[in-house]
C-alpha positions in Angstrom: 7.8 -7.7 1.4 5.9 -6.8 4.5 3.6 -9.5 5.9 1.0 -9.8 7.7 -0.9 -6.6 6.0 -2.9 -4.3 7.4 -6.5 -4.0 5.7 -9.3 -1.7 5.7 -13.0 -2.5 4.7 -15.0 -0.5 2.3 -17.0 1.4 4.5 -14.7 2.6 6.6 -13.9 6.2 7.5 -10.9 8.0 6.4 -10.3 8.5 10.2 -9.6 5.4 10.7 -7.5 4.7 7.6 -5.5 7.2 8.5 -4.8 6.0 12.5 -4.4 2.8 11.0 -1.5 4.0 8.7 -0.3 6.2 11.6 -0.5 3.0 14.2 1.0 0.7 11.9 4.1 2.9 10.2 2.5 2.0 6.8 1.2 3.6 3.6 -0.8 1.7 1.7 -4.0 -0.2 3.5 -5.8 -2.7 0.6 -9.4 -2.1 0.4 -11.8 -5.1 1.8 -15.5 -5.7 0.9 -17.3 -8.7 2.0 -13.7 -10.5 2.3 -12.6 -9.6 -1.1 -10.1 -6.9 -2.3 -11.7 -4.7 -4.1 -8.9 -1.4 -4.0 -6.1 0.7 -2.1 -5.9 3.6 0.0 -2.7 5.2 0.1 -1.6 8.1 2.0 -1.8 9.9 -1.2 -5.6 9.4 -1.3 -6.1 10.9 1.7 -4.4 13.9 1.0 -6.8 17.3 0.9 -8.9 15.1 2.7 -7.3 15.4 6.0 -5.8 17.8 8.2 -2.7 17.0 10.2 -0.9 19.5 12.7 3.2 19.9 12.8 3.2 16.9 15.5 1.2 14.4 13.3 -2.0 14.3 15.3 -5.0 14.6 12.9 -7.2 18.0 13.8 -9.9 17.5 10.8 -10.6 15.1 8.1 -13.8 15.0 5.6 -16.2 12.5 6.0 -15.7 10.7 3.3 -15.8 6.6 3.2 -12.4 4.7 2.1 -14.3 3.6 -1.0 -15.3 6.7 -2.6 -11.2 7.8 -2.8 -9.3 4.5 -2.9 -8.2 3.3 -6.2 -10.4 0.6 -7.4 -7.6 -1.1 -9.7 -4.9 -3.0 -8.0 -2.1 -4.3 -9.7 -1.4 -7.9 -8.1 1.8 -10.3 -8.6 2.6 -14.3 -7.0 5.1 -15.1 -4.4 7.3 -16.2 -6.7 7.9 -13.1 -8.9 11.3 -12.1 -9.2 12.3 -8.7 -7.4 13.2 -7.6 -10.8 10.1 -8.0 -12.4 8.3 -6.6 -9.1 10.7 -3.2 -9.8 9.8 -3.2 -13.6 5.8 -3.5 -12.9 6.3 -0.8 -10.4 7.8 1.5 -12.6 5.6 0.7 -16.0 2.3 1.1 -13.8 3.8 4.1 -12.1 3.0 3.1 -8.5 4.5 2.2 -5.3 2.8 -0.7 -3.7 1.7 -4.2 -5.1 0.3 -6.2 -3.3 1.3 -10.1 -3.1 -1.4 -12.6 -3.7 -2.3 -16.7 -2.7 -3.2 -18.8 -5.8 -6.8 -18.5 -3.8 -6.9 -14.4 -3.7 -5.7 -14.2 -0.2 -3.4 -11.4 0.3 -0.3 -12.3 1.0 1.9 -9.2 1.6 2.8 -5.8 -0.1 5.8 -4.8 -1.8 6.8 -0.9 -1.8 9.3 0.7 -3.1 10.6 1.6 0.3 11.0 -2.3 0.3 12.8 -2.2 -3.1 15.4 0.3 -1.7 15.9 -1.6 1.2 17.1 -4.3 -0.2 19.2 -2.9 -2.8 20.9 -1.3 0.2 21.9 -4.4 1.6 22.2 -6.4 -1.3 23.3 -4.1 -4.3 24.0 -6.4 -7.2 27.4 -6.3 -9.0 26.2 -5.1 -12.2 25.6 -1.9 -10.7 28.9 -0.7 -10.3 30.5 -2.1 -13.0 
């Protein structure tokens, strides 16, 4: 899990999501309006949307708002989940961020696969190679 995450509000531009990913190392920015979640924007969203030269600086990018390409449904777990069942909701919903919620809908952290991976690498389970 990564923690603190980095947000973006509603109205912002898809500029600035896209520095913000490229600052931060991250794909995935949950979507803010009035202090509530209300979506993602993933690199994925931005793609078409922006254009990027060989060294990674951005030359052109529609002006578009983060809320008319983020995805408005955003598939949300406790702190206490297992990792198991954070893989398996992952793979049912087909997608590779969920975000990590407070009993009061604060967010919490985010949990990519990228994160998965990781820690299968440096803890893979017995079962696996048996």
């Amino acid at each position: 899990m990564s923690s603190p995450v980095e947000t973006i509000d509603i109205d912002d531009s898809l500029e600035t999501a896209w520095q913000l990913m490229q600052k931060h190392s991250i794909k995935h920015l949950p979507v803010i309006d009035n202090g509530e979640l209300v979506g993602i924007c993933s690199q994925t969203n931005l793609l078409g949307r922006v254009i990027v030269s060989n060294s990674g600086e951005l030359e052109g990018v529609k002006p578009e708002k983060v809320g008319q390409v983020m995805q408005s449904e955003v598939v949300t777990t406790s702190l206490d989940t297992d990792i198991r069942h954070v893989a398996q909701v992952l793979t049912e919903y087909q997608i590779d961020a969920l975000l990590i919620m407070s009993e009061y809908h604060k967010i919490l952290g985010i949990v990519t696969e990228s994160d998965l991976i990781s820690r299968l690498a440096k803890e893979p389970p017995v079962e696996l190679y048996v």
